[in-house]
N, C-alpha and C positions, 0 to 999 in steps of 0.2 A: 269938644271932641269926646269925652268923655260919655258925654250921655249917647251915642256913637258907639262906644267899645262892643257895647253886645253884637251889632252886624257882622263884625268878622270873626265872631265866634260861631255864632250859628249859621254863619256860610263855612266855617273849616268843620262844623258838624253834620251838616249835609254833604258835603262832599265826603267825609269819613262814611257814613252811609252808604253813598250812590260805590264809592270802592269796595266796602265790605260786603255789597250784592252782587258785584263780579268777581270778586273773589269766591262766592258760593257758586255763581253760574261756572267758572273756570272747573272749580270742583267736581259739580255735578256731570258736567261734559267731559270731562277729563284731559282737556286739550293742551293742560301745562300743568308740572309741579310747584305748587307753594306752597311755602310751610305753614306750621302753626302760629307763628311766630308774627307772621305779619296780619291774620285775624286777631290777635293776642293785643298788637300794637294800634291798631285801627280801631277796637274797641273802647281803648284806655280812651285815645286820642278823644272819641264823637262820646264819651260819656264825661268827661275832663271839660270839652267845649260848652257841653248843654248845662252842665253845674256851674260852669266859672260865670255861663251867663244869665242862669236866675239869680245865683246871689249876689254877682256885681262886682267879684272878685278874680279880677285875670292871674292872679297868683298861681290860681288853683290847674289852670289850663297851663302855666309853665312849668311848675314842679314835676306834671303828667307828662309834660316834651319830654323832661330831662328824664322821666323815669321808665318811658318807652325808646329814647336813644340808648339807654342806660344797655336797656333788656335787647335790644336791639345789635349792639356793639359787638358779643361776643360769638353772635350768630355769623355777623359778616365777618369776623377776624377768623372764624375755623372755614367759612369757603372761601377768603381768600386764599388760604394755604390748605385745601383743600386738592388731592391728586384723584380726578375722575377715572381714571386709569384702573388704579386698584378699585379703585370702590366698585365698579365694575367687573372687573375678576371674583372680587368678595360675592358679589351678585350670582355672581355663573357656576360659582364656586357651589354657593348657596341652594342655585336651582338643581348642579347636576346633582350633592348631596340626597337632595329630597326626590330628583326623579331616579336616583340608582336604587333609596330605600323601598321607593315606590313598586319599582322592577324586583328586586329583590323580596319583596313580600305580595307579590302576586301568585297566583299557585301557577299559572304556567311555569313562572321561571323558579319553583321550586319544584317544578315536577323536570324540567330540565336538569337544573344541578342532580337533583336526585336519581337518575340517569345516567348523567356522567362519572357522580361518583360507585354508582353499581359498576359501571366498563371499568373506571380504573381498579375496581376493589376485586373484578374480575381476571384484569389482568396479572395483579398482584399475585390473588392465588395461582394464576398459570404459572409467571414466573417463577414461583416459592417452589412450585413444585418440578418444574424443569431443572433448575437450580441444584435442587438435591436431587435428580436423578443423574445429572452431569457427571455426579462426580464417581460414580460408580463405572463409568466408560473408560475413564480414565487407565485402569491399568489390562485393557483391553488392547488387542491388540491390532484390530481393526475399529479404534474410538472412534473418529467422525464418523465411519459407515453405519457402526452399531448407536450411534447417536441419533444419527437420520434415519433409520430403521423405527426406534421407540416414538419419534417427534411423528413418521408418517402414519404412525397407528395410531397416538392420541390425534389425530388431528382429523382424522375421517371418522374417527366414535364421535367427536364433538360437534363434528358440521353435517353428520351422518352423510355422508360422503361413499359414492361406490367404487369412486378408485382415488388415488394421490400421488403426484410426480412430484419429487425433489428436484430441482437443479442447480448448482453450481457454478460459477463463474470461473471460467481458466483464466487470470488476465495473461497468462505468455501468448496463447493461441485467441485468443477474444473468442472464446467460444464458451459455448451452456453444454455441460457437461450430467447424465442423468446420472443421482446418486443414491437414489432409492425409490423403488415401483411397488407398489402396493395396491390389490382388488382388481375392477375391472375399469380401465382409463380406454376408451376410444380416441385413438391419436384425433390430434384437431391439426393434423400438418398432412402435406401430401406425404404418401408413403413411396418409395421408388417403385417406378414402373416392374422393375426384375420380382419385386417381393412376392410373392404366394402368398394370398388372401387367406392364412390359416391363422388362427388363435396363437398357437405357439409360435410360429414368428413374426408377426405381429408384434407379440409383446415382446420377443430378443430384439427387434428392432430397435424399439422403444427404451430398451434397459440399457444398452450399449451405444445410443444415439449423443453424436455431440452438432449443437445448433449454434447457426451462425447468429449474429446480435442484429440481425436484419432480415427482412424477406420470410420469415415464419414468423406463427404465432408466439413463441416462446421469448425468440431475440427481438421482436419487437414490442413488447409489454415492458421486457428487463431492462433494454431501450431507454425506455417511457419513466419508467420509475415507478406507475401509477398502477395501484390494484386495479381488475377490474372483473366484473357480473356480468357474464354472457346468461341470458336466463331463456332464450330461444337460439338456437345455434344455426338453425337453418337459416334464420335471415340476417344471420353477420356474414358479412364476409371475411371476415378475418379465420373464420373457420371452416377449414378443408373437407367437403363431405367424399370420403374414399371409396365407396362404393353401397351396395344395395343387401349386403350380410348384415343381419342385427347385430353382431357382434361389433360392427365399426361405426354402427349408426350415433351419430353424435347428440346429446341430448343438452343438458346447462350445464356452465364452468365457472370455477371461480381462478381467478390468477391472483394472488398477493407477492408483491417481492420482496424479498428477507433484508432491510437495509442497516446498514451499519454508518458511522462517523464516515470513510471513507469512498464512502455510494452503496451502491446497490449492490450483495455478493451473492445472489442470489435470488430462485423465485421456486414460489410453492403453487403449485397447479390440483385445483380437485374439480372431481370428474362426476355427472349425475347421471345416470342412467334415462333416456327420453321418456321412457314410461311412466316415471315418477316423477313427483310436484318438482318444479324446477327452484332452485339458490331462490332463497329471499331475502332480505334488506339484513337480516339478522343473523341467517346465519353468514353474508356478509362480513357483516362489523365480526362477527365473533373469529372469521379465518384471520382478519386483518388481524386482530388482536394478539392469536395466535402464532402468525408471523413475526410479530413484536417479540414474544415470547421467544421463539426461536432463537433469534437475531442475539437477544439478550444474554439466551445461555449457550451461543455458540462463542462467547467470546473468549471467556476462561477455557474453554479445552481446544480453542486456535491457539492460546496463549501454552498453554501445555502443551498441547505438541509440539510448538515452536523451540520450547525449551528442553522438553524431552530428547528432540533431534538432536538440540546444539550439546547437549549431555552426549547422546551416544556417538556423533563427532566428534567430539573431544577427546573421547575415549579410546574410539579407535584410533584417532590420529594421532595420538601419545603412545600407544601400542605399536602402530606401524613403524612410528620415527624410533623407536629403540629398535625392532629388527632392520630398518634399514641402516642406522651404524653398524649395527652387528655384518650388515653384508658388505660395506664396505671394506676393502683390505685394510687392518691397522698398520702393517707393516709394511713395505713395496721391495718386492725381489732386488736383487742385484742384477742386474741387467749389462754383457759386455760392452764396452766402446757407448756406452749412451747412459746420461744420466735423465730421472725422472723426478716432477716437480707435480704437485695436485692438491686439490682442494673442493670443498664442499659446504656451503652455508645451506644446511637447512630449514624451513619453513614450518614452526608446527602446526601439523593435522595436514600437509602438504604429501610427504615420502613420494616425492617425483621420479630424483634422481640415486643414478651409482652406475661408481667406475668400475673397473677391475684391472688388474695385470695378471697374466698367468703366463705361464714361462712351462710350454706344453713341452719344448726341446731344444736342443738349438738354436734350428734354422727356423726356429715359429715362436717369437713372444708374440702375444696379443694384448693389445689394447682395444677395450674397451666403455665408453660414455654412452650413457642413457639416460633416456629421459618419459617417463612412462607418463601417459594423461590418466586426470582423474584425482581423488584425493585417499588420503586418509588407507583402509584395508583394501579397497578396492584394487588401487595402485598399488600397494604390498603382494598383493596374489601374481598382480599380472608381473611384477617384475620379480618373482621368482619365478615364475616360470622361463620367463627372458633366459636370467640368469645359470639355470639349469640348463637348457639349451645348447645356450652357448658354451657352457663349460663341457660338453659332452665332446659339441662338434668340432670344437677348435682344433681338437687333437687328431682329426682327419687329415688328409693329404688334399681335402676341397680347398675352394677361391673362398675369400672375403665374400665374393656376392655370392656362391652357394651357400656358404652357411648360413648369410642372414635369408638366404630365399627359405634354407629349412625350416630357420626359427620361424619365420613368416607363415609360414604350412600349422606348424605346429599351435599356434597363437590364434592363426583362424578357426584352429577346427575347435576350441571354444563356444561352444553353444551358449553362458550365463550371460543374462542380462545387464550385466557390470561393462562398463569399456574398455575395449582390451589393446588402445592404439598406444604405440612406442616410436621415439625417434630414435635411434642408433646409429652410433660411429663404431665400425670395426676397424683395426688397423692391424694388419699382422706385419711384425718385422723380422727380417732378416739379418742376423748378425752376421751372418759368416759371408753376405755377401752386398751389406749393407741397403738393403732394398727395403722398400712397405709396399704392402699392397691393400689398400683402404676401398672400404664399399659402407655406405651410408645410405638410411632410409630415414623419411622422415627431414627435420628443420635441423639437429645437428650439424655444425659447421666444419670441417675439417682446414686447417690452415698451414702452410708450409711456407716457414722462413730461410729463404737460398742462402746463406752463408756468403758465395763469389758473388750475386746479385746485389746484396741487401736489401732483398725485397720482398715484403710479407705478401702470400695471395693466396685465396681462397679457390681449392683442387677439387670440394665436392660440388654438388649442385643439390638443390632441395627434388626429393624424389618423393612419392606416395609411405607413407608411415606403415610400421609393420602392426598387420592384423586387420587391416585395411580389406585386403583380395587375396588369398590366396595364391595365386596365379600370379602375381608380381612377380617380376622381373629387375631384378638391380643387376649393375654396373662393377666391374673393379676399375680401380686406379692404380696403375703401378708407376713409383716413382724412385728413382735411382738417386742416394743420399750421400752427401758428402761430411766430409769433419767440420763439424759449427751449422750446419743444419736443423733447422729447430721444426719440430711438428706439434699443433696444439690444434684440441677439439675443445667443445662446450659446448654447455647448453642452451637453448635458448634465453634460461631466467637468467643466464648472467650478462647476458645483449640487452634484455628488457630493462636490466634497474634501474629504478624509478631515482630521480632527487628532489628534491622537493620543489620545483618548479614543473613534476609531473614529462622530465624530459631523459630519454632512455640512453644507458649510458653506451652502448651501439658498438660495432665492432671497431672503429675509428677512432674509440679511447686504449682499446682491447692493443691495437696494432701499435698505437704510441709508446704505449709501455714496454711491448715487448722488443720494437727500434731501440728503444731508450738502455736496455739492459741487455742486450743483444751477446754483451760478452760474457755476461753471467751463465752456473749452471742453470739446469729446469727448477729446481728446487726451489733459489734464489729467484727468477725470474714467474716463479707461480707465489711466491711469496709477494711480491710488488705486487702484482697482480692484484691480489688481494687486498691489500691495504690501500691499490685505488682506489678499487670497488665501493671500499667500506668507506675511504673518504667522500666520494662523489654521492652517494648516497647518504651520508649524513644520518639522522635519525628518520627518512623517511619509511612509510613501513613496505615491506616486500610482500607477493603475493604468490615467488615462486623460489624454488632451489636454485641457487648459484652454483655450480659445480665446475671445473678447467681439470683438465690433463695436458701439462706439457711434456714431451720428450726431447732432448737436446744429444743430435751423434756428436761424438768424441773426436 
């Protein structure tokens, strides 16, 4: 056997061979991955076999097994616990690395960045400079007007622009409101048939025009959200050609909308003259840019005037409510055969309401509860006025509903653009023969508890509010009073209070209390009163005057 040994050496040497030339053809072709590792081991193998079998020693070909199982061993233990998964990633990882460096040092995509960073370094200076021109509006007294005033003149020097429209967003009315008109803008909407084709009105149209969010050009860009380049106006249709006057002749536009975090509050419209080159790509990007800019520095003096306003409310509304205690009686007359019970929570920066009692003569106290709309000084004017009024006429020989018709005369012929409406309960009574005679305008409630009845109910009716018309027309009530007769007016805000379930405390708590205590005087009885209120309401917050007047005959 021995003289034998060499054939199965040099057939495990040719075979190591005829492997180690498909493992090059594999290579060459590229048809499979393998490693080094196994040319490495195939080589030891077919140069181990052809040595062991000239010298005669198989030794030499087994120490070479062991030393290419050896080399072999820790190849196959890192793929079997090898995760193709990542290595994979690592690969892609690898490639996008090398094609981003690749993109990134190409001169296109540096003449790109360098581009973008020009806009942003463009926009910055507009900012910077918007920024600090802001702040000089501020104690202006028309700020946003004179703020969009500056913005429509940098912004037609910039995009050389022959005219520029501001608009504004109403969101109570959903309408585009124009806020500043600068150069020559050929409307791009239909203008009304009634309008006269002149220049000056024309552009009055266009200065005091408010557009709906739809059906024109204006509300339907702001609509959209989306800038856009009209650069031939004849073949959009979205653009109204109004007639054959050069003046209205439409040429290219640009629309950008001014957007904020909360949408779109706005759009900026510029206008080119037909005769001249029409909006390019650039001056484009640059209105957009500048819309940015806008946007960006309208935000701080939205935010100041918001806070400016809620400063000069305050103000007033802390001024108002001290002259409204002061109009309130501190003290309440003595009044015969009837005692008087009243109260007043008010609401600051509100000054809604106030009573009064005056004791004109005998046969005439008047009571009256008010309740004026509005807030703060506004409602301070119009309810002195009220208040004078009534203290004039009371002392007439007229009805409860003549003298509130007068006050009503008197209130209308107020021309200021402040609101001038009031609910009012008059009541005039009569001691010497125990009568009222009550006339009520407005939501004031008038209420009469009958004594022989027991039974609370409501004598007025809700009628048109004073300041309303003029020409109103109110009602008396005359009602004949007995001893333990109780008569209570109020205001609305004390029907309305809220509790913290958002539910109103209504006159069906108002009548409980007053059943409940029914033997007490007015005083006692307006005093519960109150400390329902304030129970049932808890610490919810109120948003108007509580105010009761009760009277209770003798």
């Amino acid at each position: 056997m021995d003289q034998f040994i060499n054939v199965p050496l040099f057939v495990s040497a040719g075979l190591g061979l005829l492997l180690f030339v498909f493992l090059l053809i594999v290579k060459l072709r590229n048809t499979a991955k393998a490693s080094f590792i196994f040319y490495f081991v195939i080589g030891i193998l077919v140069a181990a076999g052809i040595a062991s079998a000239i010298i005669g020693e198989v030794i030499y070909f087994v120490f070479a097994t062991i030393f290419a199982e050896f080399i072999t061993l820790p190849y196959l233990i890192l793929k079997a616990f090898d995760n193709p998964q990542k290595r994979e990633e690592k690969k892609a990882a690898k490639r996008l690395a090398e094609q981003t460096s690749a993109i990134e040092n190409s001169e296109t995509t540096k003449a790109i960045i360098a581009e973008i960073e020009a806009k942003n370094q463009k926009l910055l200076e507009v900012n910077k400079d918007l920024v600090a021109q802001v702040s000089t509006f501020f104690s202006r007294d028309n700020s946003m007007e004179s703020f969009l005033e500056y913005c429509n003149k940098m912004i037609s020097e910039k995009v050389n622009a022959d005219g520029c429209v501001i608009l504004i967003a109403d969101d109570y009315d959903n309408t585009l409101a124009v806020k500043s008109l600068a150069g020559s803008f050929p409307p791009p909407y239909k203008l009304p048939d009634t309008l006269p084709h002149k220049p000056l009105r024309v552009e009055t149209n266009l200065r005091f025009a408010q557009f709906t969010l739809q059906d024109n050009i204006f509300g339907d860009i702001f609509s959209a959200g989306e800038p856009v380049l009209i650069t031939d106006s004849v073949k959009d249709p979205r653009v109204y050609q109004n007639g054959p006057e050069d003046f209205l002749r439409c040429g290219s536009y640009i629309f950008a909308p001014i957007k904020q975090q909360e949408g779109v509050v706005g759009l900026i419209a510029l206008a080119r003259l037909p005769e001249k080159d029409p909006f390019n790509k650039d001056d484009f990007a640059t209105a957009n840019i500048l819309a940015d800019a806008v946007s960006s520095a309208m935000k701080p003096l939205y935010a100041f005037l918001a806070y400016a306003e809620h400063a000069e409310l305050s103000k007033d509304g802390t001024i108002a409510s001290k002259y409204q205690k002061d109009m309130i009686p501190a003290k309440l007359p003595l009044i015969p055969n009837c005692s008087i019970g009243c109260f007043s929570n008010t609401v600051e920066g509100v000054c809604g309401d106030y009573y009064d009692v005056m004791a004109a003569r005998r046969d005439r106290i008047s009571f009256i509860m008010t309740d004026v709309a509005g807030k703060g000084m506004n409602s301070l004017v119009v309810m002195i006025m009220i208040r004078a009024i009534l203290r004039l006429t009371v002392n007439t020989e007229q009805s409860a509903a003549t003298i509130l018709s007068w006050a009503n005369r008197g209130i209308c012929i107020e021309s200021s653009k402040i609101d001038h409406f009031a609910s009012v309960a008059l009541i005039n009574y009569d001691s010497t023969k125990n009568e009222a005679q009550i006339a009520t305008c407005g939501n004031n409630p008038v209420y009469i508890d009958d004594a022989a009845e027991k039974q609370l109910k409501q004598v007025s009716t809700p009628t048109e509010p004073m300041g309303v018309e003029k020409n109103t027309v109110y009602s008396d009530i005359n009602v004949k009073l007995n001893s333990g007769d109780i008569i209570v007016t109020c205001t609305d805000g004390l029907l309305e209070s809220l509790n913290e379930n958002g539910v109103q405390y209504s006159s069906e708590n108002l009548t409980k209390v007053i059943k409940r205590y029914y033997t007490s005087n007015a005083k006692d009885i307006s005093n519960h009163v109150k400390e329902d209120v304030k129970r049932y309401c808890g610490t919810t917050q109120q948003y108007d005057d509580q105010s009761l007047l009760v009277i209770k005959i003798n």
